[in-house]
N, C-alpha and C positions, 0 to 999 in steps of 0.2 A: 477584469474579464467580462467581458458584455453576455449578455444571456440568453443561451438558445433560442432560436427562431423556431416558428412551428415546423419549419419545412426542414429541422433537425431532427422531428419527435421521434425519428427510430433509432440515433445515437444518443439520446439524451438517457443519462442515469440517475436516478437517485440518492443524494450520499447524506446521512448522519453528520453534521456538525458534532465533531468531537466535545466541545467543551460549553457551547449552549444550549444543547438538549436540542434545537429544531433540527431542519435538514433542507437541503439546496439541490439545484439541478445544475447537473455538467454532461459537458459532453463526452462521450466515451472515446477515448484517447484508441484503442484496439482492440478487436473483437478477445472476448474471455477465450481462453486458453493457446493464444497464438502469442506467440514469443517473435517482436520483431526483427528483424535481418540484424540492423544495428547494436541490438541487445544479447544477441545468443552466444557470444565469446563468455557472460556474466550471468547466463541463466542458471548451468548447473554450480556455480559455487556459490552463486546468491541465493539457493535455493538448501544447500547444506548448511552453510553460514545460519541461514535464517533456523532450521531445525534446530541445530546447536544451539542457539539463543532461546528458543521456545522452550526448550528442554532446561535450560539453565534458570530459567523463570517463572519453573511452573507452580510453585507455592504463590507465588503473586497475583495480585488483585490488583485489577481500576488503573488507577493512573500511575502508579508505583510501577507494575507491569510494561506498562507502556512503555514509560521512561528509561527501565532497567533495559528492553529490548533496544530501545534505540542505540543506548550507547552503546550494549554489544554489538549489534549489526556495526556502528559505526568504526569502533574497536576492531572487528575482524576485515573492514572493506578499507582499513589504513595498511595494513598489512602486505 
């Protein structure tokens, strides 16, 4: 993926590199809290889905956490 242009700098975000400690720039895919047309059939159960799993993971730390979330969101979106 090639790297924002300046003439992007009001979509450009700043994300944490998960597992090098720096951070990169991307472009904002859609504005924060708008759910798009194509996606809204999977907002409200990818949104319980994901509670369930936070909830089931919440002793967890670090990368353990992580890990444990993925496979349940993944576990539950096989369903």
């Amino acid at each position: 993926m090639a790297a924002p242009t300046l003439s992007e700098a009001g979509q450009v975000i700043i994300k944490k590199s998960p597992r090098k400690g720096s951070f990169y720039l991307a472009r904002r895919s859609f504005e924060p809290g708008v759910v798009p047309k194509h996606l809204e059939g999977y907002a409200g159960s990818m949104a319980a889905d994901a509670r369930a799993c936070a909830t089931a993971t919440a002793g967890m730390k670090g990368n353990a956490r992580v890990t444990a979330m993925n496979g349940c969101i993944a576990g539950k979106r096989r369903k």
